[in-house]
N, C-alpha and C positions, 0 to 999 in steps of 0.2 A: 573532568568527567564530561561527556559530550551527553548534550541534550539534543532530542527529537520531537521536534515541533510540526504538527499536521496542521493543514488548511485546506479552504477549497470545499469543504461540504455546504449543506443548504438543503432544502425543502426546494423539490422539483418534480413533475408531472411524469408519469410512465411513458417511456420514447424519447426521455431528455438525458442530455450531457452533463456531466460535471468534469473536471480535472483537478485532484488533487493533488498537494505539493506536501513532501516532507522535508524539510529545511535540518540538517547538522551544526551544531551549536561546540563552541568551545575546543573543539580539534577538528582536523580534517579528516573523512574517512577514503583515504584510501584504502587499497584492498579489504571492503569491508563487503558483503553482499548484501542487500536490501529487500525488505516485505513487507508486501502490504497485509492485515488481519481483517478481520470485519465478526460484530459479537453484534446480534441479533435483540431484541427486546426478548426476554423468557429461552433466550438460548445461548448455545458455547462457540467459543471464538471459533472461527473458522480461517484458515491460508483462504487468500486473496489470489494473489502474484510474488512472485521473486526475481529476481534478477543478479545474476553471477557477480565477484567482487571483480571480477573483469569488465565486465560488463557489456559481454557478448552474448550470453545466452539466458534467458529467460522460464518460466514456471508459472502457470496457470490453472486456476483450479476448474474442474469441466463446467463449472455453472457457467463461469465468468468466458470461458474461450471464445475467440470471435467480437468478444462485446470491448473489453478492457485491455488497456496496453499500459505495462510497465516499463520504465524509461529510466535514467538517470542522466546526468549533465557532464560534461569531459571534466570537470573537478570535482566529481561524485561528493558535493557536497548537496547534490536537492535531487530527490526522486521523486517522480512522476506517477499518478494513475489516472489515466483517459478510461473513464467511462461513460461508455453511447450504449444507446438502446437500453436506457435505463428501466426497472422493474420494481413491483411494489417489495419481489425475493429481495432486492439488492439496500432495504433501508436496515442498517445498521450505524455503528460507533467503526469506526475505520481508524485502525492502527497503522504505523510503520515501524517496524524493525529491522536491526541491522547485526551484522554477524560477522566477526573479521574471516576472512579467508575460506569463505563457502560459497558453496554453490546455490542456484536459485530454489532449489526444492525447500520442503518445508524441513525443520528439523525441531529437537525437543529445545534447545540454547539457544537463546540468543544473548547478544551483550546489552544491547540496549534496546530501551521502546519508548516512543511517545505516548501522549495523556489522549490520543485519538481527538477525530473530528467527527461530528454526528450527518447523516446522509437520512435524508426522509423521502421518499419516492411517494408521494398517492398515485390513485388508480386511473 
């Protein structure tokens, strides 16, 4: 069973970077496509970013556009979220999930999901 393991969060000032890592555990995911989630204190998960199981085309949600980049590594074993210009909107529990053979939009399946990293932005 492959496990997904997030890192990379932290408590950081509005205008600041983080880069989050999601690490694949126990098989390799090729042709699998990749998401980032993010669940709010008092609210519901929200699509982040996606990225195709090819790993050419990309999905972002309008908050995030401009600000965050979705990535993955030539052995789609670690995905990537660059996030700049950070905001106090952007403090949530930040998930990754993965999806064989899909494309970067959001959808209702996935196959698997990590235990999330926490993002705290103050003002």
């Amino acid at each position: 069973q492959v496990q997904l393991v997030e890192s990379g969060g932290g408590l950081v000032q509005a205008g600041d970077s983080l880069r989050l890592s999601c690490v694949a555990s126990g098989r390799a995911l090729r042709n699998y496509a990749m998401y980032w989630f993010r669940q709010a204190p008092g609210k519901e998960r929200e699509f982040v970013a996606g990225i195709s199981w090819s790993g050419g085309v990309t999905s972002y949600a309008e908050s995030v556009k401009g600000r965050f980049t979705i990535s993955r590594d030539s052995a789609e074993s670690t995905v990537f979220l660059q996030m700049n210009t950070l905001t106090v909107e952007d403090t949530a529990v930040y998930f990754c999930a993965a999806n064989h053979l899909s494309g970067p939009h959001p959808r209702e399946h996935y196959d698997y999901w990590g235990q999330g990293t926490q993002v705290t932005v103050s003002p």
